[in-house]
Residue, then its C-alpha position, 0 to 999 in steps of 0.5 A: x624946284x627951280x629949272x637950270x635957266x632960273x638958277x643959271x640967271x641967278x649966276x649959279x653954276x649947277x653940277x649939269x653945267x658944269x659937267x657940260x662945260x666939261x664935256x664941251x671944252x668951256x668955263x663953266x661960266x660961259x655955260x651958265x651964261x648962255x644956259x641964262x639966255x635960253x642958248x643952250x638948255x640941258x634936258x636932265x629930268x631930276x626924278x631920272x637921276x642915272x640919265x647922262x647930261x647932255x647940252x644942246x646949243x650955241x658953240x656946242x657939239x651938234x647933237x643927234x637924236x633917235x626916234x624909236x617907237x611902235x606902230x598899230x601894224x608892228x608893236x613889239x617891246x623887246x624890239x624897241x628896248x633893242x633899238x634904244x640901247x643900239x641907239x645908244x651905243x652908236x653914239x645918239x646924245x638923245x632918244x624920242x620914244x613915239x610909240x603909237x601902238x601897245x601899252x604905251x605906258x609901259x613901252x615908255x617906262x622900259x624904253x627910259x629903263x634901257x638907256x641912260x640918253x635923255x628921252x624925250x617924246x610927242x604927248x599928243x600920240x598917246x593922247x589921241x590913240x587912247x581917247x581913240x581906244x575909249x571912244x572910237x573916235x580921236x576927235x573926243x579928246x578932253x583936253x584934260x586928260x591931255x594935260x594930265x598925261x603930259x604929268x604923267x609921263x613928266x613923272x616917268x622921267x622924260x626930259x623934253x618933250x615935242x608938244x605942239x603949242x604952235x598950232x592954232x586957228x590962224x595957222x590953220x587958216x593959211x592952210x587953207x587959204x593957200x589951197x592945201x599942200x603938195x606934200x600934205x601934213x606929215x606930223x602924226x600929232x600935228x594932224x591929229x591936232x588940226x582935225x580936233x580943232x576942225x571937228x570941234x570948233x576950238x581953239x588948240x588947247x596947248x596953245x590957249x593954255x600954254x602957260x599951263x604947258x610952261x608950268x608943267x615942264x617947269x616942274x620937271x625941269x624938262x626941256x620943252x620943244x616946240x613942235x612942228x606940226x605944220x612942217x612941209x613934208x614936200x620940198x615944193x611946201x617949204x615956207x610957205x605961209x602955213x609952216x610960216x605961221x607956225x615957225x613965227x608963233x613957235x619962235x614967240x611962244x620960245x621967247x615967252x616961255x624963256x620968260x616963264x623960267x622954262x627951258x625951251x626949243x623950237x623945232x623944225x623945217x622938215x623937207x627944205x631943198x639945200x638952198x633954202x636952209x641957210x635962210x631957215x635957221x637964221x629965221x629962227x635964230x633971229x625970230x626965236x632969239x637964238x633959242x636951240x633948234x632941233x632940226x628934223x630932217x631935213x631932207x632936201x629932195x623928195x624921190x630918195x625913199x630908201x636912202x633918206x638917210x643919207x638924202x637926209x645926211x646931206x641936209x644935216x650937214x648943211x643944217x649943223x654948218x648953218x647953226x642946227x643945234x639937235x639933228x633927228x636922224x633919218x634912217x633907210x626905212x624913212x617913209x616905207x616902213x618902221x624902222x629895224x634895229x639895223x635901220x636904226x644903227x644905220x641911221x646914227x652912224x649916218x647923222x653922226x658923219x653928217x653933223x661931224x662934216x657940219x661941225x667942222x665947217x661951222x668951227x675950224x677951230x675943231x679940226x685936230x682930229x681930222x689932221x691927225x687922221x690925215x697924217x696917221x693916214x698918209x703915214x700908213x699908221x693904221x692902228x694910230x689912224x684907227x684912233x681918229x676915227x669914227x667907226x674904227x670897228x668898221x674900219x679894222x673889219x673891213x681891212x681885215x677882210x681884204x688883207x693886203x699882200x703888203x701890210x702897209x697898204x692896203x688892196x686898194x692899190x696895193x704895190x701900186x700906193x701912192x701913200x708908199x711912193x709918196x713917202x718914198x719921195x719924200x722920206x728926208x722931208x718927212x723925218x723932220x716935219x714936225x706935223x709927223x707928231x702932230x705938233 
């Protein structure tokens, strides 16, 4: 079987490209040619064939990812189910399940059979919690067993996973010698990583066999996501040398595994402050060669637990105007607690504004439904306002739940509208502006 980049560099048009072009208002040529570039990959598992098709890249909507999963202190199934289909309905384009707690196979196979989204997940997490099981000790991992569970839940129907090539002996050394870190390491995988790699002496196995990794996911046609490990989990961490080392390494293993015929992504920064993330995806688009970039995060301060969600919204926002193509939300509980259902509606219907004001930004051409709004708005025509909107639901409830003594306007102003003077003033000027029907 071949993967859609091969058949993409062959000039075949498949029906997922087709459907993205769609989906994106594209020729289906354009797709396939960025598709062959390695500028945009489609994660659409063939063994999960109900699952909806979703493009991540250049020119493309910027797309949101959720991260559901259990923990060791909270593990409950029906509520993960719960979540992935909230997620879903909210509008996610993609989920990562990251359980680490419970029968891990099992959760990921309900997780996939709740949603039509593309699931993606990090292998290592059910690595080293069963090598733990077994043996008390996370550090006795084989690297066998790892390879053989990344098929395995390949075979489940995953359709990208965040495995983490890009750590090795040299990354851990700018550790190191740069003295540690204010924020210390936040990837769960990551760590666990960095300590097998201590306690035993060796050489990262998923970056000393990477072509072994490459052709797992070639099999499956899944999207491979370069993991950041070493992202910095403080904003006064952020590139320094140890994540640079990784992101450098990460954006050459892209190139190389493009080579191989897999389709691939790099992720990253984690905590960034806003003037550095600019600078942070024009690094990796030009060091990766416009490989998809899945931002997680960021979050540009450090002091917002509570609302990370919407400190992180502000990152996002930034990262879709400078060229994000994937932005991991970030909901309420974000470094205090696992996430709720609530928390997860919360933290997609926030990332989607985020990437909504970035997308506008980074295409203007895009704005029609914003001036639409505008003149649905200015106009006081809420059902038509309604249309344009977002969240109309929250909308119309919360309006019905403050009705005004005016239908028009609205308890905000009520006889004192500026929308209602304003058209008064200018009713003649309004009855032949053809930007009132939206021309």
């Amino acid at each position: 079987m071949k993967t859609q980049i091969e058949l993409a560099r062959e000039g075949l048009v498949t029906p997922q490209m087709r459907r993205v072009a769609e989906d994106e208002n594209f020729t289906p040529e354009v797709i396939r040619e960025r598709v062959a570039r390695g500028e945009i990959v489609i994660p659409n598992n063939p063994f999960r064939p109900d699952q909806a098709v979703v493009g991540i890249g250049r020119g493309l909507r910027t797309k949101v990812n959720a991260s559901i999963g259990t923990s060791s202190d909270i593990c409950d199934l029906d509520d993960e189910v719960r979540k992935a289909r909230a997620a879903e309905v909210e509008g996610a384009d993609t989920l990562m399940e990251l359980s680490a707690g419970g029968n891990l196979d099992k959760i990921r196979r309900a997780v996939l059979a709740a949603t039509h989204r593309p699931v993606g997940n990090v292998p290592l997490y059910q690595a080293f919690k069963e090598t733990a099981r077994r043996h008390r000790d996370p550090g006795k991992l084989d690297p066998e067993y790892l390879f053989e569970l990344i098929e395995r839940q390949l075979a489940d129907g995953l359709s990208f996973m965040a495995i983490h090539c890009g750590i090795n002996l040299y990354t851990i050394e700018r550790l190191r010698k740069q003295g540690y870190r204010y924020g210390g390491l936040v990837s769960k995988g990551g760590t666990f990583m960095v300590a097998w790699m201590d306690q035993n002496r060796r050489e990262n196995p998923l970056y000393e066999q990477f072509d072994r990794v490459c052709g797992l996911m070639k099999k499956y046609d899944a999207v491979l996501s370069l993991g950041n490990g070493i992202r910095a989990g403080a904003i006064h961490d952020s590139h320094d040398r140890a994540q640079m080392a990784e992101m450098i390494i990460n954006c050459e293993l892209a190139a190389l595994g493009r080579e191989m015929g897999c389709q691939m992504m790099v992720e990253g920064p984690g905590h960034v402050p806003l003037d550095e993330i600019e600078g942070n995806i024009m690094l990796e688009k030009r060091m990766s060669g416009n490989a998809p970039y899945y931002v997680l995060g960021p979050i540009p301060m450090d002091r917002g637990a509570g609302y990370d969600h919407v400190v992180a919204a502000i990152g996002a926002a930034n990262s879709a105007r400078y060229g994000a193509d994937l932005i991991c939300y970030i909901t309420p509980a974000e470094h205090l607690a696992l996430p709720t259902e609530a928390d997860v509606r919360e933290g997609v219907r926030v990332t989607r504004l985020a990437v909504a004001v970035g997308d506008l930004a980074k295409y203007p051409e895009r704005r029609q439904a914003d001036r639409l709004a505008a003149l649905a708005r200015r106009d006081m025509r809420w059902d038509d306002l309604e249309k344009y909107l977002l969240f109309p639901e929250v909308a119309r409830a919360m309006r019905a739940s403050r009705k005004p003594a005016e239908e028009k306007t609205c308890t905000m102003c009520g006889d004192f509208c500026a929308m209602k003077k304003g058209m008064e003033v200018f009713a003649d000027d309004i009855a032949g502006d053809k930007r009132s029907a939206g021309l």
